[in-house]
C-alpha positions in Angstrom: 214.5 -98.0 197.9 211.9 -96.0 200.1 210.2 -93.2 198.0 208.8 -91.7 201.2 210.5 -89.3 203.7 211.0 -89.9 207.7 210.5 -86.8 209.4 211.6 -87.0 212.7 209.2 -86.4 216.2 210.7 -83.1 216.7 209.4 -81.9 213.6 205.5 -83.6 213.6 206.1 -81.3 216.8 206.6 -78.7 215.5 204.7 -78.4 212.3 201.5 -79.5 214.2 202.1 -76.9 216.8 202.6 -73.9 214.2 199.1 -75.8 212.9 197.6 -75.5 216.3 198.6 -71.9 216.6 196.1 -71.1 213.5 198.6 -68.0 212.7 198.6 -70.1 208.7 196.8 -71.8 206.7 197.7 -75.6 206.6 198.3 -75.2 202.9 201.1 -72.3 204.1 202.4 -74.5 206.2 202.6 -76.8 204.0 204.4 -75.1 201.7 206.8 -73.7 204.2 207.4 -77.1 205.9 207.8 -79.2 202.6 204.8 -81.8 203.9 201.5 -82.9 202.2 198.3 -80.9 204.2 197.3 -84.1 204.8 200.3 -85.1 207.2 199.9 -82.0 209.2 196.2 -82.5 209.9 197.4 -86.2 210.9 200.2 -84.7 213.4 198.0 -82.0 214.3 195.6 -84.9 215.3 197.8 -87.0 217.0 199.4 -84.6 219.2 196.2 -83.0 219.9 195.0 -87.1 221.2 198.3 -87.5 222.7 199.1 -84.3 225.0 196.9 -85.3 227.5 199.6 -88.1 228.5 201.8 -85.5 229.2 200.6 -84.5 232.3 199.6 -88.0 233.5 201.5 -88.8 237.1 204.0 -91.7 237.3 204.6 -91.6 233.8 205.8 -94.4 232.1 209.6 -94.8 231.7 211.8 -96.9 229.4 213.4 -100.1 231.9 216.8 -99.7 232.2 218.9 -102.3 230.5 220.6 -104.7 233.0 224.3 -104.8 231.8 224.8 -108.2 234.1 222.2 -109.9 233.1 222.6 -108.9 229.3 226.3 -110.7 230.0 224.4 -113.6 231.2 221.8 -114.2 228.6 224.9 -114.1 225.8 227.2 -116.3 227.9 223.3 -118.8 227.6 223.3 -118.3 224.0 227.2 -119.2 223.8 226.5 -122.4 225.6 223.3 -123.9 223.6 225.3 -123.3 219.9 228.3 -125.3 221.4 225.9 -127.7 222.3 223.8 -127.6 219.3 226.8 -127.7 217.2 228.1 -130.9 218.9 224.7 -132.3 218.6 224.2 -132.0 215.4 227.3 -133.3 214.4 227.2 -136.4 216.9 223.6 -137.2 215.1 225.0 -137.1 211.4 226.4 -140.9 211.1 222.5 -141.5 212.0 220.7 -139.2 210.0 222.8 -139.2 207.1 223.6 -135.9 205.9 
């Protein structure tokens, strides 16, 4: 069982923007936000090395998933158990198990 919590991107966000700000302490923030001072200097950090791939042109984007070929690859993996299947039971009088 994990002992530690998974805060979600949208809330790194926004705690290490409200740190950015400088309107609180980190230790208010803290506080308010339920988080170790630690983890908002780290998100602080991280969006502070990360925002300048926001405005980077042609950004990257997630490839698209290609239903077809998806159907293809599992109609592959379909074939090669048969065929491992009968394989391995055509080689058991000769391996002995």
């Amino acid at each position: 069982m994990s002992k530690r919590k998974q805060h979600s991107p949208e809330f790194k966000a926004k705690v290490a923007l409200e740190a950015l700000k400088g309107e609180q302490t980190v230790a208010d923030l803290a506080s308010r936000f339920g988080v170790h001072p630690t983890m908002i200097h780290q998100w602080k950090r991280a969006l502070l090395e990360g925002a300048s791939g926001v405005f980077e042109r042609g950004s990257r984007k997630t490839p698209e998933i290609d239903e077809e070929q998806v159907k293809e690859l599992h109609a592959k993996i379909g074939e090669l158990a048969v065929a491992n299947d009968f394989l391995s039971r055509k080689l058991k009088p000769w391996t002995g198990k």
